[in-house]
C-alpha positions in Angstrom: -70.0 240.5 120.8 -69.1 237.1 119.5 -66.2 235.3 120.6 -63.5 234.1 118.7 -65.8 230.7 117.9 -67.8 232.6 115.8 -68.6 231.2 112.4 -67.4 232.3 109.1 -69.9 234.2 106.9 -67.6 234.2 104.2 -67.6 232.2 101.2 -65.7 229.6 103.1 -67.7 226.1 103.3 -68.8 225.4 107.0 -68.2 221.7 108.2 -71.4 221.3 109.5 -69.9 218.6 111.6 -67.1 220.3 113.1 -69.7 223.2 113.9 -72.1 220.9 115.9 -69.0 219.3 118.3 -68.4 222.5 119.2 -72.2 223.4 120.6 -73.4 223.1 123.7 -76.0 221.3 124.7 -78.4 224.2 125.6 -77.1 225.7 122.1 -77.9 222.5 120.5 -81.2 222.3 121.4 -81.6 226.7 121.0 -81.7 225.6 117.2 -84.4 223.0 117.4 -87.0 226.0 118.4 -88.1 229.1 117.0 -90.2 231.8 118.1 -92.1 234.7 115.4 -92.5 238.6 115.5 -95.9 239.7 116.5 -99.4 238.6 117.9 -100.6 235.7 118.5 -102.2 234.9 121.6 -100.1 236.4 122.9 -97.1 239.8 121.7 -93.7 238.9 120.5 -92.0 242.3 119.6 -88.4 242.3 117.8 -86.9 243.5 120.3 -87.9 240.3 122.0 -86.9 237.7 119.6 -83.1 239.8 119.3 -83.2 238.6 123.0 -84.6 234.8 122.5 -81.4 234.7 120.0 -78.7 236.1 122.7 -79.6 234.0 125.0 -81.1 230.6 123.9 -79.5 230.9 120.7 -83.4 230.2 118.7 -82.7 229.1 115.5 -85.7 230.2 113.2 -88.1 233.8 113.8 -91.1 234.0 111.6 -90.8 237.7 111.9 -92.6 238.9 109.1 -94.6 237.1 105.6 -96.7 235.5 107.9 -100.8 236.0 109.5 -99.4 237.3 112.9 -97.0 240.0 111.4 -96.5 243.8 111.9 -94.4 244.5 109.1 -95.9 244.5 105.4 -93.5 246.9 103.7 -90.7 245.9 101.7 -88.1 247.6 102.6 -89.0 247.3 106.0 -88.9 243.7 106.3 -85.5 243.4 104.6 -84.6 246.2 107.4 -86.3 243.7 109.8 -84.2 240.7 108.3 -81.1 242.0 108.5 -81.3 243.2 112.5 -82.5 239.7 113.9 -79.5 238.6 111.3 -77.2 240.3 113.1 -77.9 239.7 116.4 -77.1 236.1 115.4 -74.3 236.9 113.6 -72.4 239.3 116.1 -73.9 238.7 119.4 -73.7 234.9 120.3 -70.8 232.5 120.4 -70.8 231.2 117.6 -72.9 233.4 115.2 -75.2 230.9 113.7 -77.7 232.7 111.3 -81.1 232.0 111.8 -83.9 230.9 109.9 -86.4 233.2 108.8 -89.4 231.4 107.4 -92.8 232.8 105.6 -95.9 231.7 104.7 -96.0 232.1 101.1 -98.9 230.1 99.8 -99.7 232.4 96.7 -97.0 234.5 96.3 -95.3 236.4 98.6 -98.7 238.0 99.7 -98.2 239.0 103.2 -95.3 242.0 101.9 -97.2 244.9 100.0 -97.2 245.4 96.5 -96.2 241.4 95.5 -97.4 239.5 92.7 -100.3 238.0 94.0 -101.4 234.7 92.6 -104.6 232.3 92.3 -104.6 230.4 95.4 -104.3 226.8 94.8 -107.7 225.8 93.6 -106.9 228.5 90.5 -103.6 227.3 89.3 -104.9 223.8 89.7 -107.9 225.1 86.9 -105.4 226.0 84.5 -104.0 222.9 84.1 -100.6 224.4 83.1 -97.7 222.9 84.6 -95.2 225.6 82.8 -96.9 228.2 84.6 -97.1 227.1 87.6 -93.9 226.5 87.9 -93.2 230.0 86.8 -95.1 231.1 89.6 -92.6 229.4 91.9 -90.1 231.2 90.3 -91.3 234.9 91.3 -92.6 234.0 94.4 -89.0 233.1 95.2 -87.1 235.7 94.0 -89.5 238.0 95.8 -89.5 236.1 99.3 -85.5 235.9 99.4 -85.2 240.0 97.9 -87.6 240.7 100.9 -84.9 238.9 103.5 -86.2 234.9 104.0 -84.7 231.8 103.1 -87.5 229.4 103.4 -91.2 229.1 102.8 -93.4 227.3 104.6 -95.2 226.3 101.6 -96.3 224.6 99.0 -99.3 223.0 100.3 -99.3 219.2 98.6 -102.6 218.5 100.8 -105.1 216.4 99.0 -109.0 217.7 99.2 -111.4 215.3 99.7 -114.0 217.1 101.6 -114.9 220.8 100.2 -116.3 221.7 103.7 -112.9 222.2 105.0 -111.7 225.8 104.8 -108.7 225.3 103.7 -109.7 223.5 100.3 -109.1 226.7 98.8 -105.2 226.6 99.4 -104.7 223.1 97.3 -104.8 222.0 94.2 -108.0 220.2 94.6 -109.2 216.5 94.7 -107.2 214.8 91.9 -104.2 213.1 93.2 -102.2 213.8 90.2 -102.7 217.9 89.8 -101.4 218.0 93.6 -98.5 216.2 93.0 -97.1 217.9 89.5 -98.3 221.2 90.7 -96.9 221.3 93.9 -93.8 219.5 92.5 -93.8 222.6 89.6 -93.8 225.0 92.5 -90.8 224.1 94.5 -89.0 223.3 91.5 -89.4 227.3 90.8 -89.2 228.3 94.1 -85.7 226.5 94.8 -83.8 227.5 90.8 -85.4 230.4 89.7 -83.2 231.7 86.3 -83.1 235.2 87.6 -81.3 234.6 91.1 -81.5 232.5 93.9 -83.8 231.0 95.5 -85.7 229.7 98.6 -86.0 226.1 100.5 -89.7 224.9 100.0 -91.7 222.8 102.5 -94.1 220.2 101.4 -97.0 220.2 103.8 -99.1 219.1 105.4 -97.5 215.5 105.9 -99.4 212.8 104.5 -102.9 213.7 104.9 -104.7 216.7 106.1 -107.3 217.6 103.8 -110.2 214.6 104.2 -110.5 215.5 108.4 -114.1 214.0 109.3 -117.3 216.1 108.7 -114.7 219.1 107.2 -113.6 220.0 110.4 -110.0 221.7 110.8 -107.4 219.2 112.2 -110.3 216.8 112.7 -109.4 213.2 112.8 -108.2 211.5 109.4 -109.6 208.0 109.7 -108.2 206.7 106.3 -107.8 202.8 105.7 -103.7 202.8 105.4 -104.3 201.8 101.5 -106.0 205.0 101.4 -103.4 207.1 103.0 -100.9 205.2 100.8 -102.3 205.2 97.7 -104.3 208.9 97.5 -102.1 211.2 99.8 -99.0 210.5 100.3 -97.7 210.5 95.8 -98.5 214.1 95.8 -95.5 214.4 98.6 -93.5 212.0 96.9 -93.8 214.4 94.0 -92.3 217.0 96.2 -89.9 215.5 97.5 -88.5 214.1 93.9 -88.7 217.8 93.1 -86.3 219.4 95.6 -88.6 220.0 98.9 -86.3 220.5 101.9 -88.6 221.3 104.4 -92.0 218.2 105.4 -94.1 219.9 108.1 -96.6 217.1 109.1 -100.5 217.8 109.4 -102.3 218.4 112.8 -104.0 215.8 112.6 -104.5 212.0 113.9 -104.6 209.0 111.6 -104.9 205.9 112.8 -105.3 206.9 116.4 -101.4 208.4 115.8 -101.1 212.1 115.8 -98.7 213.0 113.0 -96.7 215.0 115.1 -95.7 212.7 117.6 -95.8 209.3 115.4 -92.8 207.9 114.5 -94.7 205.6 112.0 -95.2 208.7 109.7 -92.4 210.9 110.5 -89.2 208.1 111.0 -90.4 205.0 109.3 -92.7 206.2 106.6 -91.2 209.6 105.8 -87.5 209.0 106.2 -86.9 205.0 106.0 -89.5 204.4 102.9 -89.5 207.8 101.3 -86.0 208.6 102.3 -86.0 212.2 103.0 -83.1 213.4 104.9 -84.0 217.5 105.6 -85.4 218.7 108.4 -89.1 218.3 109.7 -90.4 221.6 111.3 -93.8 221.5 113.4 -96.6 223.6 111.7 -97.2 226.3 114.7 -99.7 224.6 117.4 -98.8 221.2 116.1 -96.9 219.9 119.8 -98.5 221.9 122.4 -101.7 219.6 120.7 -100.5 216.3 121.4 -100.9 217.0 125.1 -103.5 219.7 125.0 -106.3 217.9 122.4 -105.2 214.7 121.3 -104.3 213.9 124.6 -101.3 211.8 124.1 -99.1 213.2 126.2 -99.3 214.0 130.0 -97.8 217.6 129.7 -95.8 219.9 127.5 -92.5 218.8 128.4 -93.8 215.2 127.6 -95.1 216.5 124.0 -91.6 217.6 123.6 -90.4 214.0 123.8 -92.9 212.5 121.7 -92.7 214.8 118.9 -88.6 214.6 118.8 -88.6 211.2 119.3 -90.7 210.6 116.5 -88.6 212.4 114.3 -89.3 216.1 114.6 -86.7 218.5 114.4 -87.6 222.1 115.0 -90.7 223.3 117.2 -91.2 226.3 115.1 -92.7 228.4 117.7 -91.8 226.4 120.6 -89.4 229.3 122.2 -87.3 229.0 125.5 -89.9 226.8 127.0 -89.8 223.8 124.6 -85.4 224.6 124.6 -85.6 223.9 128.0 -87.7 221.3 127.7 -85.5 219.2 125.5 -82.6 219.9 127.7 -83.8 218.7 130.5 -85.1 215.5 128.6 -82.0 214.7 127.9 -79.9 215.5 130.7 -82.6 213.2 132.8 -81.9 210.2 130.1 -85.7 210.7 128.8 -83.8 211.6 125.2 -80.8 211.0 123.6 -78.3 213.9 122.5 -77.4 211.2 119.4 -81.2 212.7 118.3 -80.3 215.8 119.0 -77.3 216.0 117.3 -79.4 214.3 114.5 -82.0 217.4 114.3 -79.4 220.3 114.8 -77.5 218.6 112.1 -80.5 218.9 109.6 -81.0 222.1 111.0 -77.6 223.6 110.2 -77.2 222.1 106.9 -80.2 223.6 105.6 -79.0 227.0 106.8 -75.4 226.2 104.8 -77.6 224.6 101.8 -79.9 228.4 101.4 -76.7 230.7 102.0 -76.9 231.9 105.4 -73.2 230.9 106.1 -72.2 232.7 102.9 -74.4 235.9 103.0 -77.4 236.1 105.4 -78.1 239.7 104.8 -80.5 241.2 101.8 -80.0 244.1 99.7 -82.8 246.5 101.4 -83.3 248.9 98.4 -83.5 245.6 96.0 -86.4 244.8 98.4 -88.6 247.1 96.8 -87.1 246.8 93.2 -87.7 243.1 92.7 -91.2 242.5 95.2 -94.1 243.4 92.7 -92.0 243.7 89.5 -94.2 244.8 86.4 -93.5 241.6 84.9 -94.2 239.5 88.2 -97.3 241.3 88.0 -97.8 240.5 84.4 -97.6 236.6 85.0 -99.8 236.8 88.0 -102.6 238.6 85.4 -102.3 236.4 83.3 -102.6 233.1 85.5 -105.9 234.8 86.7 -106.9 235.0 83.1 -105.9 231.1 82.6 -107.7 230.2 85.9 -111.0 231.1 85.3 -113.7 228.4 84.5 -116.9 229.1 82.4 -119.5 226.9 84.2 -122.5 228.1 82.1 -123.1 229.8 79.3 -126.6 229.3 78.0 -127.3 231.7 75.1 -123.9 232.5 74.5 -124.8 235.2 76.9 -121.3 235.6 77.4 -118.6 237.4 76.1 -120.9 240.6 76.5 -120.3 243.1 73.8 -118.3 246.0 75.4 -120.2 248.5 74.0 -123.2 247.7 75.7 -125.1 250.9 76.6 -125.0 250.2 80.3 -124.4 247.4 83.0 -125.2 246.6 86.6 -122.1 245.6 89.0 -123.4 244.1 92.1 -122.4 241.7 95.2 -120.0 241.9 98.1 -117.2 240.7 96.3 -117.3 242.9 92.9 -115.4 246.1 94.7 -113.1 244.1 97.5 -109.7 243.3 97.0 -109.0 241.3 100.0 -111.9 239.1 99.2 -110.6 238.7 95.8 -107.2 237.8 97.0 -108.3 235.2 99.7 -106.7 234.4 103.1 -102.8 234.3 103.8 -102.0 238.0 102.6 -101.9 241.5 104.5 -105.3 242.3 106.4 -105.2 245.8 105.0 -104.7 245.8 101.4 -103.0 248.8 99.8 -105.3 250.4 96.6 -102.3 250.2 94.4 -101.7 246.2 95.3 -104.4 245.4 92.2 -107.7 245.4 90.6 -111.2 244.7 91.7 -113.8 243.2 89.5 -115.5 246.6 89.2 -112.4 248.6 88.5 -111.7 245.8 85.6 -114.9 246.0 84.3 -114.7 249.8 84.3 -111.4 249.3 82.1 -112.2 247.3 79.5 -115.8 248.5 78.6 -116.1 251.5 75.9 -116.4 255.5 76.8 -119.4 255.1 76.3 -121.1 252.1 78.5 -122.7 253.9 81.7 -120.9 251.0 84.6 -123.3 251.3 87.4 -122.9 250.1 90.8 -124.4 248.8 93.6 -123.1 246.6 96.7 -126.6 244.9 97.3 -125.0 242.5 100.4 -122.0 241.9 102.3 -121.3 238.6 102.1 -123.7 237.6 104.7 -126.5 240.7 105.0 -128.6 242.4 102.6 -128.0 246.1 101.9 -130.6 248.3 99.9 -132.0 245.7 97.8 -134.3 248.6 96.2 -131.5 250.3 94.9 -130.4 247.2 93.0 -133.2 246.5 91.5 -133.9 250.0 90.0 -130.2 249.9 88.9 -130.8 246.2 87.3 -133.7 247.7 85.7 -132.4 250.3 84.0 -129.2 248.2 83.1 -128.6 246.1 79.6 -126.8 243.0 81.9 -125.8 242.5 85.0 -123.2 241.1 86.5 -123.5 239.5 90.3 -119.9 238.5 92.1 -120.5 236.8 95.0 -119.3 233.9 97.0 -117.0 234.1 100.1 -114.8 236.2 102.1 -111.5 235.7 102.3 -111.6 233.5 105.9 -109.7 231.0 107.3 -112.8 229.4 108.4 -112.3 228.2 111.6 -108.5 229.2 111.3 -108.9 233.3 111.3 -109.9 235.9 113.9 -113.8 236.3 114.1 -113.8 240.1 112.9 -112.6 238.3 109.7 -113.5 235.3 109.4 -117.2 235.8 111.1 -118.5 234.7 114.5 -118.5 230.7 114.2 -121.6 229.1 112.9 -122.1 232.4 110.4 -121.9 232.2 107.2 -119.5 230.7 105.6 -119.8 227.1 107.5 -118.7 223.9 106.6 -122.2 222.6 107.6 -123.4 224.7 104.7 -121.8 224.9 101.2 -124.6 227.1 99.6 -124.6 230.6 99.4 -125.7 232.6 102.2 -129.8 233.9 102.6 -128.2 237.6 102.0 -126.4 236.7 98.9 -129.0 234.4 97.2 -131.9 237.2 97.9 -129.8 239.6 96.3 -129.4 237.2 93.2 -133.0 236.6 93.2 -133.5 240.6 92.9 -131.7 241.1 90.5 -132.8 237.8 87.9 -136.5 239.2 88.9 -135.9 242.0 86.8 -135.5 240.5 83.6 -132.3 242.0 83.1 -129.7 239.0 81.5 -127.4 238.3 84.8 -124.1 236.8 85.1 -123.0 235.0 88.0 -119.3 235.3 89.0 -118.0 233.1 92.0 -115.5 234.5 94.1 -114.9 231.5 95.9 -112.6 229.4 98.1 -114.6 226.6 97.9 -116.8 225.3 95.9 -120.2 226.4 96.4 -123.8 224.3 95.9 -125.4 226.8 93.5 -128.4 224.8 92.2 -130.8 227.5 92.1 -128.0 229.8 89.7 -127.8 226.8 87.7 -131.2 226.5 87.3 -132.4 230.2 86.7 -128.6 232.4 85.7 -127.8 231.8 82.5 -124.4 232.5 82.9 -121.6 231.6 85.9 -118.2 232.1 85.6 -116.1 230.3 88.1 -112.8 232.6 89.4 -111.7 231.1 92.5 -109.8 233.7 94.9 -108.0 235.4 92.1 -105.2 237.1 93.1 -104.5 240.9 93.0 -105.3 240.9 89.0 -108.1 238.6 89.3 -110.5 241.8 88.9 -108.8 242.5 85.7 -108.6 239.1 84.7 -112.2 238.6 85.6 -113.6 241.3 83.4 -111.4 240.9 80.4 -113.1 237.1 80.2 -116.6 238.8 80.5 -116.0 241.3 78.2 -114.4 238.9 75.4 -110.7 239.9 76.0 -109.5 236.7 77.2 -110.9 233.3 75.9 -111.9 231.2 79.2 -110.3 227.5 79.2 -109.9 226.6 83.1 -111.2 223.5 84.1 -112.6 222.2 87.7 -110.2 221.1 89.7 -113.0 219.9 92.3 -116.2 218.8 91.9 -118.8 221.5 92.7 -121.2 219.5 94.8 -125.6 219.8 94.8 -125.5 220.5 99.0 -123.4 219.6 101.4 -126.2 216.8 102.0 -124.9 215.2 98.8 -121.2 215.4 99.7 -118.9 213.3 99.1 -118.9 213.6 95.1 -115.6 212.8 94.2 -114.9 211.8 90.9 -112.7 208.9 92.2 -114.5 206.9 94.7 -114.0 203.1 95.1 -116.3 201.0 93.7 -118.7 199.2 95.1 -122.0 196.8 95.1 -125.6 198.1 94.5 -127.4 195.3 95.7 -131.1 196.6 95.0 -130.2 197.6 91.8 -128.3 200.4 89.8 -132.0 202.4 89.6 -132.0 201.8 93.3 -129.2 203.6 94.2 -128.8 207.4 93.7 -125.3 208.1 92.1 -122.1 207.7 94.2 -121.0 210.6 91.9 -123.3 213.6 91.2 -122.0 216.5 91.3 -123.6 219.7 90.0 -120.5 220.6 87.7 -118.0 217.3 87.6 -114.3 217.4 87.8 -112.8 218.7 84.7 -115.7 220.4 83.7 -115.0 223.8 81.7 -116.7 225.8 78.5 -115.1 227.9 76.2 -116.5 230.8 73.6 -115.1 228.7 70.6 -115.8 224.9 69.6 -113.0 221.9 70.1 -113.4 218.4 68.6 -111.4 215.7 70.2 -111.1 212.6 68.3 -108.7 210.0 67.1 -107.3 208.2 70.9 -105.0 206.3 69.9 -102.5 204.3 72.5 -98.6 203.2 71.6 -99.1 199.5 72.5 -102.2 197.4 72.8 -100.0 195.0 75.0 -97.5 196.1 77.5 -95.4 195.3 80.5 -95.9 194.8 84.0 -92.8 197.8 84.3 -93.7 199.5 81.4 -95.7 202.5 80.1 -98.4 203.5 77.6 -99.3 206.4 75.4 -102.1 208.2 74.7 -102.7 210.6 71.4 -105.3 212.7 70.6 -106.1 215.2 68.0 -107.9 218.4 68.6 -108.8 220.7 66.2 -110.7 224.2 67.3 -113.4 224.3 64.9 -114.9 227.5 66.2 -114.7 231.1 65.2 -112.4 232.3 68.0 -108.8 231.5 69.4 -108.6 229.5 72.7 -107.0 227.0 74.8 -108.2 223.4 75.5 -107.4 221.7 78.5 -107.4 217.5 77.6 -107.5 215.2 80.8 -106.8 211.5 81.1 -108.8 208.7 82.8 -107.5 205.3 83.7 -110.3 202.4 85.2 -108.6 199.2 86.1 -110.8 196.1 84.6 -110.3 193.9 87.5 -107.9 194.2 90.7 -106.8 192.2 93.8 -108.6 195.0 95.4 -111.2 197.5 95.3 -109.7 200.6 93.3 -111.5 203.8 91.8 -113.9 203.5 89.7 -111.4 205.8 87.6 -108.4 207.5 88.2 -106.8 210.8 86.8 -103.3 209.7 85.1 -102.8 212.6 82.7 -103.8 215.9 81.1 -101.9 218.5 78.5 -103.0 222.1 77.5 -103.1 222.9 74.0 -103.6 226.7 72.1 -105.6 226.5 69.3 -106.5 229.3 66.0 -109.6 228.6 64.5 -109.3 226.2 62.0 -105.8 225.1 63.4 -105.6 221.4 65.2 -102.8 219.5 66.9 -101.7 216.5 68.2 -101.8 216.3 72.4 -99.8 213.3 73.6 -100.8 212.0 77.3 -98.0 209.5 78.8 -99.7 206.9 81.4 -96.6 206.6 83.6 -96.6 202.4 84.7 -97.0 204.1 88.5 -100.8 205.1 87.6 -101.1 201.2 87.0 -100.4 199.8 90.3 -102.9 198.5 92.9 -101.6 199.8 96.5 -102.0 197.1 99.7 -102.3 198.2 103.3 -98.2 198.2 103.7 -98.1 201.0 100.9 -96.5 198.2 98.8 -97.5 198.8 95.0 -97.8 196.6 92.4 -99.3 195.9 88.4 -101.4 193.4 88.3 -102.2 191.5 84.8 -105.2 192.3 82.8 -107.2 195.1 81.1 -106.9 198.2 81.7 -109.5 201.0 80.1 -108.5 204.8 78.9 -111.2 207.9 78.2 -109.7 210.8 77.3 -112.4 213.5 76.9 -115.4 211.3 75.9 -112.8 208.8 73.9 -112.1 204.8 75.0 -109.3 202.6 74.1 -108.0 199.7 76.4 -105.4 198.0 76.4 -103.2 194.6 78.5 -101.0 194.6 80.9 -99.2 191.2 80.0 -97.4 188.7 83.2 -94.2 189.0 81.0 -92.5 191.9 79.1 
């Protein structure tokens, strides 16, 4: 039981302070590692992690909400919460909570029944701060009902090559949207109105999401303007926006794994950006330095690195890395002043979520507040506000849903898991949401025949005869295909697929099965529509060219399938827009809409596009008409410090209700260095009646103005800087003097 040192869970403030000079060493440096609950490579039970806290005093267990778990139920992981609490509490010295962290990327998806949301390529399409941020708001009230403090999420990470499998978890390739989305995220997460709520972590720190030829925690080699100036804003955002928690990215940049380099995690991170919480490993992150980057002799000495740098908490690191750090320092290899420096982040972020106060959870609230109607409700309806019409030649689309019958086909029209996308429960419960075909099924009339026929898993053909005499007989049919819902390089192979299968990063179309089961069905006659269940975008030349209708949806969500059909059917008004640029091959890559400039010295002719994609960034159609005209800016002249607005007017002059989504281009005229040949500074949402218009005002914060040098030193230059707002120019001049 605990001795009379014991800490207060009372409402009493704990002098975090007076706490730590009464540690131990070896209790110190119990709090800088964690361990988790299940299996891994190798089998952590509870049982075991009670006995990791008795006796090294860990300070974090990711016992649940994350890939490796055994326990998915509600009520069960509150149950789960409130042991390991009070081991912690009642059975060491000084009965120091602990952490207990979950991966919660898109909702609280790894505990059954939970509001399930658009991973972050979705909510990126939708283009609505507001919501997002709502999102935030559930997915923390349902993380801390179900027993955790933290969340290893959101993920800030910049995309700039779609071959990487984890595009699908950010908010795509524009700067910008991963900064204010991730930003509207952990504002939710950490104040939600209805109760309290949950630190955030803004990861992967500062650039994980350009790794050469796509590969997973391959080498970032980014010119330091680049790193500057493209990924590290959206984590500025995050930080500005409450973030508590930076996990840096596997990877190297600069030669300097992130891990282990004090240049990104002291200097950068804490000195220029001045964050003063903790930094927590992302899992493999310090056993890497001296297994694959090779930076350090051993695991003890990948222990030194990674604290030195700045590191506070190996998050799975266990007794070994504990021990490891003692020893460092009793042998003079580490100081206790950095230590105490880490354990002191550690323990104020414990004080800062409650766990001093209160660390256990309400277990019948558990399954009360996880999955709410309403919680539900939002997550429908930022499916509905995710999805991105693509094509729509015809006006094939909305189908009429009365039509006499219709063909459901493709590996991803019946399959909720697919639908939902990686970092969620493995076996989905029936009741957790709605596939495409269910959705379909409930929104057509009594008297549409819904036929249905699988036709392929996502990578092999399955009674392509059937579908044909089924797309035959049908009035439209509707193919969903696209991707399963792997890690890609990052997930077991039963899931994910054997590497080198289908999905690859060396191949961004879709796979032989898929496409042969597209081509049976459009060799019918019968009008098709293509819907993309997708975590990346996908090289679809040959739909483009021959389906007259695509509907881009992302990975959903557990109401995506409802979502999904009510935009086929007419229901819902599409008005997503790309946040990615959907490539021709991944021959063509890279086609963002923001590269640098540069020469073309046998000629513009000469030289195919830098930017070709086969759908651009921003691109999206809608089943009513929206004119756009009138830019108008608030000064022709401004500034070096100041800022500039843009209006617009946009009226729907279509038949039907819907939302338009306006996004802001800035080019700089001339610059002391080479910048994008445009740069995406602003966007708005507006809801339009037919007939009705309104006024959409776009700030250009001075920030979007400044070239950035080498030293991440920014500054606005003089001169002329040019503004397109959906087709529209105006420029205007930065002046030497206010």
């Amino acid at each position: 039981m605990a001795s009379s040192e014991q800490v207060s869970t009372t409402d009493d403030v704990v002098d975090v302070d007076e706490l730590l000079d009464d540690l131990s060493l070896s209790e110190k440096v119990g709090q800088m590692v964690g361990t988790f609950v299940g299996a891994m490579d190798y089998e952590v039970s509870p049982e075991d992690a009670k006995e990791m806290i008795r006796e090294y005093g860990v300070g974090s267990v990711a016992a649940f909400g994350i890939g490796v778990s055994w326990h998915h139920d509600p009520e069960a992981v509150a149950e789960l919460s409130n042991e390991l609490q009070r081991v912690a509490v009642e059975e060491t010295d000084h009965g120091i909570p602990v952490l207990l962290p979950v991966d919660a990327i898109h909702g609280n998806a790894y505990v059954n029944e939970a509001a399930v949301y658009p991973h972050g390529l979705g909510m990126a399409a939708t283009r609505n701060e507001p919501l997002v941020e709502r999102s935030g708001e559930i997915t923390g009230l349902e993380i801390r009902a179900s027993g955790a403090r933290i969340n290893y999420g959101p993920n800030c990470d910049l995309v700039r090559d779609p071959r990487w499998g984890r595009t699908f978890e950010t908010f795509g390739e524009s700067p910008l949207l991963c900064g204010d989305l991730g930003a509207a995220l952990i504002r939710g997460q950490t104040d939600p109105p209805e109760g309290e709520g949950v630190a955030a972590t803004a990861k992967h720190f500062p650039a994980y999401g350009d790794p050469e030829g796509g590969e997973d925690t391959g080498v970032v080699d980014r010119s330091p303007s680049t790193v500057h100036h493209t990924f590290v804003p959206p984590f500025e955002k995050a930080l500005d926006a409450g973030a508590r928690i930076v996990m840096p990215c596997y990877n190297s940049i600069d030669g300097l794994p992130v891990h282990g380099s004090e240049r990104y995690l002291t200097e950068l991170l804490r000195e220029r950006m001045g964050f003063d919480g903790p930094v927590l490993s992302d899992w493999g992150g310090v056993d890497m330095l001296h297994e694959k980057h090779k930076t350090a002799r051993d695991q003890r000495d990948s222990a030194r690195q990674a604290v030195q740098a700045g590191l506070d908490q190996v998050s799975i690191g266990g007794p070994d890395y504990a021990e490891h750090i003692q020893s460092l320092v009793e042998d003079g290899e580490l100081s206790e002043e950095r230590v105490d420096e880490a354990v002191r982040r550690i323990l104020e972020l414990k004080r800062e979520v409650g766990l001093f106060d209160d660390p256990y959870v309400d277990v019948d609230r558990a399954s009360e507040v996880v999955g709410r109607e309403e919680h539900r409700e939002h997550a429908l309806e930022a499916a509905r506000q995710a999805q991105t019409l693509l094509q729509n030649e015809g006006d094939l689309l909305p189908l009429d849903p009365d039509v006499e019958s219709v063909l459901v086909t493709g590996p991803n029209a019946d399959d909720l898991k697919h639908q939902m996308g990686g970092w969620g429960v493995d076996e989905v419960e029936e009741t957790s949401g709605t596939t495409v075909l269910e959705g379909v099924e409930s929104v057509v009339g009594d008297d549409t025949e819904v036929r249905y026929e699988q036709g392929a898993t996502v990578r092999e053909t399955e009674d392509l005869d059937a579908v044909r005499a089924a797309a035959e007989d049908s009035d439209v049919a509707v193919a969903v295909l696209g991707e399963n819902w792997y890690f890609h390089e990052f997930g077991p192979q039963d899931i994910a697929g054997e590497t080198g299968t289908w999905p690859t990063r060396t191949d961004l179309e879709l796979s032989d099965a898929q496409q042969e089961l597209l081509r049976t069905v459009h060799e019918t006659g019968t009008p098709t529509v293509l819907v993309t269940i997708t975590g990346r975008p996908l090289a679809i030349n040959w739909a483009a060219d021959n389906v007259p209708a695509i509907l881009q949806s992302y990975y959903p969500g557990n109401e995506g399938g409802r979502a999904v059909a009510e935009t086929l059917f007419g229901e819902h008004n599409p008005a997503g827009k790309l946040p990615i640029s959907v490539p021709k091959s991944a021959a063509h890559l890279p086609t963002r809409f923001n590269y640098l400039r540069h020469p073309t010295p046998i000629g513009d002719d000469e030289h195919p596009d830098s930017y070709d994609p086969l759908f651009e960034f921003g691109h999206g159609l809608s089943y009513t008409d929206f004119e756009v005209r009138d830019l108008a800016l608030s000064d022709a002249e401004i500034g070096p410090g100041e800022s500039v607005t843009a209006t617009v007017e946009v009226e729907n002059v279509g038949e039907r209700a819907g939302a338009k989504a306006i996004d802001a281009f800035l080019s700089d005229a001339v610059s002391s260095r080479v910048r994008p040949v445009k740069e995406h500074v602003g966007y708005d949402r507006v809801e339009l009646a037919p007939g009705e218009s309104a006024t959409v005002e776009i700030e250009v914060p001075n920030r979007a103005l400044a070239v950035t040098d080498s030293e991440g030193r920014k500054t606005v230059e003089p001169g002329r800087f040019d503004l397109e707002v959906e087709g529209l120019e105006a420029a205007f001049e930065v002046t030497s003097q206010y």
